[in-house]
MARZA-449939 format. One record per residue (C-alpha): residue number from 1; residue in one letter; x, y, z. Coordinates in nm, 2 decimals. Example, Ala and Ser with C-alpha at 12.3 -4.5 7.8 and 13.67 -1.06 7.14 Angstrom:
  nr rest   east  north     up
   1    A   1.23  -0.45   0.78
   2    S   1.37  -0.11   0.71
END
This chain:
  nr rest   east  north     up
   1    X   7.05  -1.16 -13.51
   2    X   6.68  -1.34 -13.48
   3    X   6.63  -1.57 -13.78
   4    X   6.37  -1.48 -14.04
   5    X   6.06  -1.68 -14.04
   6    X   5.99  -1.93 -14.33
   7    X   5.71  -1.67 -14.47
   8    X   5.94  -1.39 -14.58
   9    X   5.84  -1.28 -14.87
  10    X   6.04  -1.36 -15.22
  11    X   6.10  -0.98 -15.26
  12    X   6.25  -0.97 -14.97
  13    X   6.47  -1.21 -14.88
  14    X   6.65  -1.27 -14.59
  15    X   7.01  -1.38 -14.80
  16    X   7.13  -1.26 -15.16
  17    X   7.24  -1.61 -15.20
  18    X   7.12  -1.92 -15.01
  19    X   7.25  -2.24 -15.01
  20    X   7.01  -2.53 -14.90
  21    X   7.12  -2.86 -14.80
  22    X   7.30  -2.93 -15.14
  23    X   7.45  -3.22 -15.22
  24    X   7.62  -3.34 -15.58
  25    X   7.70  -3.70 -15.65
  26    X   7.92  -3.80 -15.92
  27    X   7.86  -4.19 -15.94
  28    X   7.96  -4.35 -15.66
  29    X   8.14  -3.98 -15.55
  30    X   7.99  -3.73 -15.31
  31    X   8.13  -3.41 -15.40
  32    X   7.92  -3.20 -15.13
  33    X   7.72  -3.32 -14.84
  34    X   7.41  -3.18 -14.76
  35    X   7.60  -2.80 -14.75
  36    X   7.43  -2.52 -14.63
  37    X   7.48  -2.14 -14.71
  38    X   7.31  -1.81 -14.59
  39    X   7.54  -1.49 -14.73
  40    X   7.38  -1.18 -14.67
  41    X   7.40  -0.88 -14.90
  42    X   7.72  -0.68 -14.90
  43    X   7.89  -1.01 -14.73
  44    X   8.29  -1.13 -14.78
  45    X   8.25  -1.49 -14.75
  46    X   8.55  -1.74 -14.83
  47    X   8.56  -2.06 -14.89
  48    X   8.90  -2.23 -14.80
  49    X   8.96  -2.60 -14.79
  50    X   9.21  -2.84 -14.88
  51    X   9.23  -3.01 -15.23
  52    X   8.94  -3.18 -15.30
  53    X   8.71  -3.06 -15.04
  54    X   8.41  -2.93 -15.31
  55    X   8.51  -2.59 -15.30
  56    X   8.52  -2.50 -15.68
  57    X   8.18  -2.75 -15.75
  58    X   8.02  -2.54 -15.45
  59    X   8.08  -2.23 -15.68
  60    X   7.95  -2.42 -16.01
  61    X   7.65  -2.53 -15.82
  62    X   7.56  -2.14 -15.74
  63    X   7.67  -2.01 -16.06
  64    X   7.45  -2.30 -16.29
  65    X   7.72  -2.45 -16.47
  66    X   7.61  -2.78 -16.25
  67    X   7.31  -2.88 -16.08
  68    X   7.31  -3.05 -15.77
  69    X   7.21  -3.41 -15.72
  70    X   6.95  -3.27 -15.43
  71    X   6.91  -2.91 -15.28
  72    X   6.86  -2.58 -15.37
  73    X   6.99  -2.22 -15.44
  74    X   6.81  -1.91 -15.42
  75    X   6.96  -1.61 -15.52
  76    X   6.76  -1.29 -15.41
  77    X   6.43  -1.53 -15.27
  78    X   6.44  -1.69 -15.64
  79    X   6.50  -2.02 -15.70
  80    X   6.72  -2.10 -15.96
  81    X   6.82  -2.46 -15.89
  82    X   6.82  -2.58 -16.22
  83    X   6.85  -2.19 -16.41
  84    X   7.08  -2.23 -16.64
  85    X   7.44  -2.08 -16.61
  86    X   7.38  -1.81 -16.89
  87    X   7.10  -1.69 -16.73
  88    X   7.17  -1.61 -16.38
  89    X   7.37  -1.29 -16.48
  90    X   7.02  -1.15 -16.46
  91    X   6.97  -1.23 -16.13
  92    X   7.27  -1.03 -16.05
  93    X   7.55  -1.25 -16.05
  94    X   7.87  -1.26 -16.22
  95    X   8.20  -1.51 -16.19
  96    X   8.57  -1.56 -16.28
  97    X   8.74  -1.91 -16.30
  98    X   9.06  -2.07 -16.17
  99    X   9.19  -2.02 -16.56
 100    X   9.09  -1.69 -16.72
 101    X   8.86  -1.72 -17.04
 102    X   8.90  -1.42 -17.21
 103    X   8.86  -1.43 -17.60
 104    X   9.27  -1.45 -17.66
 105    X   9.23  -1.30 -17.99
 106    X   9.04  -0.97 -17.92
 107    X   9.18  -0.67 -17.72
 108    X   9.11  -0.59 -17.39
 109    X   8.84  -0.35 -17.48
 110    X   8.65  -0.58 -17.71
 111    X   8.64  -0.83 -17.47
 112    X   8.52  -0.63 -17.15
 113    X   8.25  -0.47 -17.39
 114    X   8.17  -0.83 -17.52
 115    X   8.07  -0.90 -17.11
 116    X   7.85  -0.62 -17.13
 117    X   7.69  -0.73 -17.45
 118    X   7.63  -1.06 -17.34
 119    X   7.48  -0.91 -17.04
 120    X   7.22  -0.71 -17.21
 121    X   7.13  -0.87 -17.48
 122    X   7.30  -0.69 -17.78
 123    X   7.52  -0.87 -18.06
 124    X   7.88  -0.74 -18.13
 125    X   7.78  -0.56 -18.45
 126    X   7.62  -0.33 -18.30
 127    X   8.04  -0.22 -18.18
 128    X   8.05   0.05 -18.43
 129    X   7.71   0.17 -18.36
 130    X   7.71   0.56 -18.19
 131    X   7.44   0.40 -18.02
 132    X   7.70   0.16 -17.80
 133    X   7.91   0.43 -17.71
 134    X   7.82   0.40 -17.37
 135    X   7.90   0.06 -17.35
 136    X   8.27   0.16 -17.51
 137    X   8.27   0.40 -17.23
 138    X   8.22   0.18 -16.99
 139    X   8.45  -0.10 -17.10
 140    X   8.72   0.17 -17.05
 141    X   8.61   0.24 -16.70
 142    X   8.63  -0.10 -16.62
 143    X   8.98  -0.18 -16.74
 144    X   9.07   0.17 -16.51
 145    X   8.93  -0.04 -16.18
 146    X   9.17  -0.28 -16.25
 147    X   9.48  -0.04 -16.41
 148    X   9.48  -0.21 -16.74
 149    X   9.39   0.15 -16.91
 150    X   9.71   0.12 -17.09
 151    X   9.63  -0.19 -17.19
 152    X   9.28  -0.13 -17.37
 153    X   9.39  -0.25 -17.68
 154    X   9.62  -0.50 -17.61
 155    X   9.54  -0.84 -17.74
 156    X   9.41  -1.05 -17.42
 157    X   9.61  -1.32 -17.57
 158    X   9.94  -1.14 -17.53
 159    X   9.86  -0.99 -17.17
 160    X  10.10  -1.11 -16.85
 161    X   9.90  -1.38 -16.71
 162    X   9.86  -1.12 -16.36
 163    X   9.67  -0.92 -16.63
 164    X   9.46  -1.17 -16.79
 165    X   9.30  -1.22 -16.40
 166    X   9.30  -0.82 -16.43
 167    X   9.11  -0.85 -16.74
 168    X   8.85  -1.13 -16.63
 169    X   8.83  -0.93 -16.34
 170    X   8.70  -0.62 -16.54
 171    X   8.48  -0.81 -16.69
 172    X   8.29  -0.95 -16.41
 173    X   8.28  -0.60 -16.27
 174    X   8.11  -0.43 -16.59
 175    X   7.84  -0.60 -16.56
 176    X   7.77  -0.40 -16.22
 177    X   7.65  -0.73 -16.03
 178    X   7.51  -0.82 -15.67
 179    X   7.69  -1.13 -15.62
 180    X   8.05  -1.19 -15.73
 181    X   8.22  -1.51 -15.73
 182    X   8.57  -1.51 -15.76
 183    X   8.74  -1.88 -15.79
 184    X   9.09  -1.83 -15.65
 185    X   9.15  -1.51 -15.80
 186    X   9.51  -1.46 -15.62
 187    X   9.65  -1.78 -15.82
 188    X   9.97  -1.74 -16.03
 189    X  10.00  -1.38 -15.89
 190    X  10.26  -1.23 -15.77
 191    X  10.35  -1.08 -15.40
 192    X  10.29  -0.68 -15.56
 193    X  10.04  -0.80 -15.77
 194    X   9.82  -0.99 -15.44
 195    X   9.85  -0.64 -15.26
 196    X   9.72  -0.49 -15.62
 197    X   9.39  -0.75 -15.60
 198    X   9.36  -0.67 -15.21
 199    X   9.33  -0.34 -15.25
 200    X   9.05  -0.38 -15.59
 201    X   8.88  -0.59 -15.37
 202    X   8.85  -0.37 -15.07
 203    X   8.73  -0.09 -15.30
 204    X   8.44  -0.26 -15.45
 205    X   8.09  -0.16 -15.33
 206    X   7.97  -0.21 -15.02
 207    X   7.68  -0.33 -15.12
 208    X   7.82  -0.59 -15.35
 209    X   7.79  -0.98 -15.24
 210    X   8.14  -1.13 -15.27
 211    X   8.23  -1.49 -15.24
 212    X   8.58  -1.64 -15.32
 213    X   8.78  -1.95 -15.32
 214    X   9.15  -1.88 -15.24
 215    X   9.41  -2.11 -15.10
 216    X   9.64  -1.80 -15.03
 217    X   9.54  -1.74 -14.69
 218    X   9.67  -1.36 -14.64
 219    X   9.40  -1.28 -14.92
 220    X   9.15  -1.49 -14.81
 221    X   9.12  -1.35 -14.42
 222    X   9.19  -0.98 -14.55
 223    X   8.96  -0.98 -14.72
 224    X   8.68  -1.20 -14.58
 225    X   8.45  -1.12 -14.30
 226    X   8.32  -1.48 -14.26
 227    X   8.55  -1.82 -14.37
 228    X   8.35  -2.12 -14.43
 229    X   8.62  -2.44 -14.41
 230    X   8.52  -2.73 -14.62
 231    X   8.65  -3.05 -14.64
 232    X   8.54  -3.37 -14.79
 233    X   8.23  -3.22 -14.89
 234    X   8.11  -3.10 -14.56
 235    X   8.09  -2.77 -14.36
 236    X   8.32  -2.82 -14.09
 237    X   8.32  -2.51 -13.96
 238    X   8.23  -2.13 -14.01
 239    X   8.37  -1.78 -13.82
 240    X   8.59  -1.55 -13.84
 241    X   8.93  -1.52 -13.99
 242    X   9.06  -1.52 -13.64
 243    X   8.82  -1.76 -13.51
 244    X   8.92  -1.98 -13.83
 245    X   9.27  -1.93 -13.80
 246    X   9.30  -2.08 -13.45
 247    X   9.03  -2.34 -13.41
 248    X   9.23  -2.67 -13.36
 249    X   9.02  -2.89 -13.63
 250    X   9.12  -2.61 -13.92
 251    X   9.48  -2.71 -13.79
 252    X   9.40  -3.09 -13.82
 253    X   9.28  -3.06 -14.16
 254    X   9.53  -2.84 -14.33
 255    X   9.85  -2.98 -14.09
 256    X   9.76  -3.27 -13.94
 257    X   9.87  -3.11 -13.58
 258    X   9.60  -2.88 -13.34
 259    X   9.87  -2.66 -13.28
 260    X   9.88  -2.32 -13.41
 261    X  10.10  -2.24 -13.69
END
């Protein structure tokens, strides 16, 4: 595809989320090196990389909760280098963390209709309101996606930790974003509930921008059009899962050995 000349037009940009020679320096440490990202809209990007290799402060650097020591990230043409983290859900984005953070004391339906509150601007008293009905509505449409129906009032804090990453899941979702980030949503999972995730994932919108860290490597290449490897901060290569999967450096990194495994 012919790249897009530097005038495009803000409105029209030529990635949902672009990544431009970022770099993030803690003291003396350089957590990313000059990294740069084009994902187009509807894209499955994931980032794999061994331990260490800036993959999670990648995803904090595009979602606001840091800023990078030089760079800049554009989410649909704006720039919101330095936007902070609470207010780039407008811009369309939405995330999940390696450890949930659902409120442990409220049910699953009070917290996936607090993620839409938050979203929109409205305060939780407005719960008992006919006028947030909707939003009720949806917060049980949510938890279906996911197949925590049963579960909508459950307290979050009692949930099977497979269903807390259900639940945090659902509450990305609500929110009906562009971009989704998902930070290693597989871990602590089990083998049925992987296939469970796979399958949610698969059935998302087309259209919908999803990037994910995940060091379980069946999830990551099923799902993932494009892998980008990282380590030590750099981009050290980027293709396809099969492409990924048998280029001898990918081997180096994660085994030490350029053959196959």
């Amino acid at each position: 595809m012919a790249s897009t000349p530097a005038s495009t037009p803000a409105s029209t940009p030529a990635s949902t989320v672009e990544v431009r020679a970022v770099t993030v320096a803690f003291g003396g440490l350089r957590a990313l090196r000059g990294v740069d990202l084009d994902i187009a809209r509807g894209e499955r990007l994931a980032i794999i990389g061994p331990n260490g290799a800036g993959k999670t402060t990648l995803f904090n650097v595009i979602a606001g909760d840091i800023a990078p020591t030089t760079g800049a990230v554009l989410i649909r043409g704006q720039d919101c280098t330095h936007l902070p983290s609470r207010h780039r859900p407008r811009l369309g984005l939405a995330r999940t963390y390696q450890k949930a953070r659902a409120f442990a004391g409220l049910t699953v339906r009070e917290n996936i209709y607090l993620a839409l509150a938050g979203h929109r601007g409205r305060h939780r008293a407005l719960w008992r309101s006919s006028a947030d009905r909707r939003m009720r509505d949806e917060a049980a449409e949510a938890a279906a996606r996911v197949w925590l129906s049963g579960q909508l009032d459950a307290v979050a804090g009692e949930l099977a930790h497979g269903q807390r990453r259900q639940l945090e899941l659902a509450m990305a979702i609500a929110t009906r974003p562009d971009v989704l980030l998902l930070d290693e949503p597989a871990s602590g999972l089990s083998r049925g509930e992987r296939e469970r995730l796979v399958e949610l994932l698969e059935s998302l919108d087309e259209q919908l921008t999803l990037l994910l860290i995940e060091h379980d490597m069946d999830v990551a290449f099923r799902i993932a059009g494009r892998v980008v490897v990282l380590a030590d901060g750099e981009q050290v290569m980027a293709g396809s899962p099969e492409q990924v999967r048998a280029d001898p450096h990918v081997h180096r990194i994660y085994l030490g050995t350029e053959a196959p495994a």
